[in-house]
C-alpha positions as CSV (number, residue, x, y, z in Angstrom):
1,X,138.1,98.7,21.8
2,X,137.9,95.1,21.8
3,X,138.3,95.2,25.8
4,X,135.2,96.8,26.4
5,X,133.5,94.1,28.1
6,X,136.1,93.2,30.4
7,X,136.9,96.9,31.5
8,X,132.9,97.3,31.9
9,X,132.5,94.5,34.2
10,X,135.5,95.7,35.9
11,X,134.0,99.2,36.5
12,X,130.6,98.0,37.5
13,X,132.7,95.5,40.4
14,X,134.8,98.5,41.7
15,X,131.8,100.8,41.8
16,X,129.6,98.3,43.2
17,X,132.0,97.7,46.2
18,X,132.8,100.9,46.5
19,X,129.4,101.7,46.9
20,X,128.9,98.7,49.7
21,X,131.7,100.0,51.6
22,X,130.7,103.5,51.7
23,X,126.8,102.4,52.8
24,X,128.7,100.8,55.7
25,X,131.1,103.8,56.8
26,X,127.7,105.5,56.9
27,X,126.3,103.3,59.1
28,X,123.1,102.3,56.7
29,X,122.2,105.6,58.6
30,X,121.1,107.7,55.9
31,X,121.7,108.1,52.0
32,X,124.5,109.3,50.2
33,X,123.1,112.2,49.0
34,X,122.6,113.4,52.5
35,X,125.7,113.1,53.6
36,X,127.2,114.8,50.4
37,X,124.7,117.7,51.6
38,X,126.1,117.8,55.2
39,X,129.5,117.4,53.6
40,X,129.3,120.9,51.2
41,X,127.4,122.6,54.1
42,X,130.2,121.5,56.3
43,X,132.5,122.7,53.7
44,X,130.8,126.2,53.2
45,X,128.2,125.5,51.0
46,X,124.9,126.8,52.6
47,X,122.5,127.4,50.3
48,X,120.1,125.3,48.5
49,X,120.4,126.9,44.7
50,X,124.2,126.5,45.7
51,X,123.8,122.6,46.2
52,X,122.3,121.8,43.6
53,X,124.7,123.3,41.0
54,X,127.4,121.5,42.8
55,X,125.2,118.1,42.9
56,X,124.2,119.0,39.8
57,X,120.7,117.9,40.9
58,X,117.3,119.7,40.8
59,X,116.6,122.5,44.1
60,X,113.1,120.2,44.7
61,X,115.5,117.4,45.2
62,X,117.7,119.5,47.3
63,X,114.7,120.9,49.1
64,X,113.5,116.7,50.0
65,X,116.9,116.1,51.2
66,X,117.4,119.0,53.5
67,X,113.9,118.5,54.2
68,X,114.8,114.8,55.9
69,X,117.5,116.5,57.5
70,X,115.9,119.4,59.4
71,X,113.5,116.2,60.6
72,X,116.4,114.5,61.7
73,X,117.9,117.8,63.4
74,X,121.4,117.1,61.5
75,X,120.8,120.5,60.1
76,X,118.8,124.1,60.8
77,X,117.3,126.6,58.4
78,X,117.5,130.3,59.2
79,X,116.5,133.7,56.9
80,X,119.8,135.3,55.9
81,X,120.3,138.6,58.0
82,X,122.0,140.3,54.5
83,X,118.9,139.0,52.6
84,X,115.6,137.5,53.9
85,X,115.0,136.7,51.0
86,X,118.2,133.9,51.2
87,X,117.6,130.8,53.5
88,X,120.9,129.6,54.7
89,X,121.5,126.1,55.9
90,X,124.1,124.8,58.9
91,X,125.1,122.1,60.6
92,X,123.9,121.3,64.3
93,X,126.9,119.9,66.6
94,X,125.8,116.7,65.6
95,X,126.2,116.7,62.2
96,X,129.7,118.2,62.9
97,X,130.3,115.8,64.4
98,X,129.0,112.9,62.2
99,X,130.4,114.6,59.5
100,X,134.1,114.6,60.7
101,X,133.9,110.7,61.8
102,X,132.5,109.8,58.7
103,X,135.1,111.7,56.7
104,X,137.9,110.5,58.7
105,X,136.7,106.3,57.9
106,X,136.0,107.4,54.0
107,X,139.8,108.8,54.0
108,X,140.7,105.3,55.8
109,X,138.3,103.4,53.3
110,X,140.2,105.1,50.3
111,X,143.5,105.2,51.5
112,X,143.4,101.4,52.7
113,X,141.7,100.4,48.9
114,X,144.5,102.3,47.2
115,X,146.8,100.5,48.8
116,X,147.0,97.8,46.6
117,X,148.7,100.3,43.9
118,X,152.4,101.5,44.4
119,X,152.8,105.6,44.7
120,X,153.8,105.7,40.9
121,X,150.3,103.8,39.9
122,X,147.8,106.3,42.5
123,X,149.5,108.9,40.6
124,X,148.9,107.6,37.4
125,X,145.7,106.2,38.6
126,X,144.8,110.1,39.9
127,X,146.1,111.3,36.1
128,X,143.6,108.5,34.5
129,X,141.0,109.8,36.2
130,X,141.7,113.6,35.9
131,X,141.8,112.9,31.7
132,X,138.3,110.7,32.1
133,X,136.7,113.4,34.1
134,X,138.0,116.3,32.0
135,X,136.5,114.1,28.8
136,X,133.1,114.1,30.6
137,X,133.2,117.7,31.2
138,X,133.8,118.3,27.7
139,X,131.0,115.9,26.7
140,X,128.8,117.8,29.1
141,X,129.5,121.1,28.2
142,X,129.1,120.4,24.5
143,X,125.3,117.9,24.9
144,X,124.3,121.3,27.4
145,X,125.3,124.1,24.7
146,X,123.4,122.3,22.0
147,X,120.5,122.7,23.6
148,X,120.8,126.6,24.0
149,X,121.1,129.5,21.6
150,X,124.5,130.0,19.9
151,X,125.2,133.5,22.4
152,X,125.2,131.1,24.8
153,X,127.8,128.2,23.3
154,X,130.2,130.9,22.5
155,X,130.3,132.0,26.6
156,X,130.4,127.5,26.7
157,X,133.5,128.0,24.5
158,X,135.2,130.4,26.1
159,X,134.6,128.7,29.9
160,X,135.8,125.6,28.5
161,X,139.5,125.9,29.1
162,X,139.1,127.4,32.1
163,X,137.2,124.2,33.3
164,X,139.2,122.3,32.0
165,X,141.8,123.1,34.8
166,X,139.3,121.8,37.4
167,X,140.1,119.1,39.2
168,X,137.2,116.8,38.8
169,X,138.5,114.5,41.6
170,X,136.5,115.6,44.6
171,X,133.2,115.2,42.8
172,X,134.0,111.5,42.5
173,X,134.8,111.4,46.3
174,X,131.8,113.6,47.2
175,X,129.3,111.2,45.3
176,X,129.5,108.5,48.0
């Protein structure tokens, strides 16, 4: 790809203001990573093993971040009533409603930087990136099953195709 400079330096400009505007939407208030939290918990995800998998980061990061957010009182902790074993995580009524402003200007923010593409290129665009992220999965899939046993890349195999059908769309939202 003799290209590859120019689409790099392309990709490090869009990111980079991408990643201005959505400091500013958020108010230089808190990170990103703590609002993708309040995001999934708003979303149903309330449990710390269960946001990290989705993050796809470590549960002591998880545990900093929610950690900064019980301090703040953006969100509680209580013993599941099924399981005390299980702490489940929620949102106070002001991170509901932080959480709906903020993803009511990120859907402005995206929708007003798309507009510089017709309908036919954000659909293209969305294809583009559905084939990038799919290629990433696959990447990932294969670097993680090398480094376990072989019973365990034959279940990789066989998941594969199935995640291959996932959209990997909202995680590119969800990071910022």
């Amino acid at each position: 790809m003799d290209n590859y400079l120019e689409i790099e330096t392309a990709i490090k400009r869009v990111f980079s203001s991408f990643r201005h505007d959505i400091k500013s939407v958020l108010n230089h208030t808190m990170s990103g990573g703590e609002y993708r939290v309040l995001s999934l918990i708003a979303s149903g995800v309330n449990k710390t093993s269960d946001l990290a998998k989705k993050l796809e980061v470590s549960a002591s990061h998880i545990t900093s971040l929610t950690d900064a957010l019980v301090a703040r009182s953006l969100i509680t902790r209580e013993r599941s009533s099924q399981d005390r074993r299980i702490i489940e995580l929620s949102l106070t009524k002001e991170a509901e409603h932080y959480v709906k402003e903020i993803s009511e200007k990120k859907r402005e923010l995206i929708i007003n930087r798309f507009s510089v593409f017709t309908p036919e290129e954000q659909k293209e665009f969305k294809r583009l990136l559905k084939k990038l992220s799919r290629f990433y999965l696959i990447v990932k899939l294969n670097v993680y099953a090398k480094q376990n046993d072989a019973r365990q890349k034959t279940l990789f195999r066989m998941n594969k195709v199935f995640l291959l059908g996932k959209s990997c769309l909202f995680k590119m939202y969800s990071l910022y």
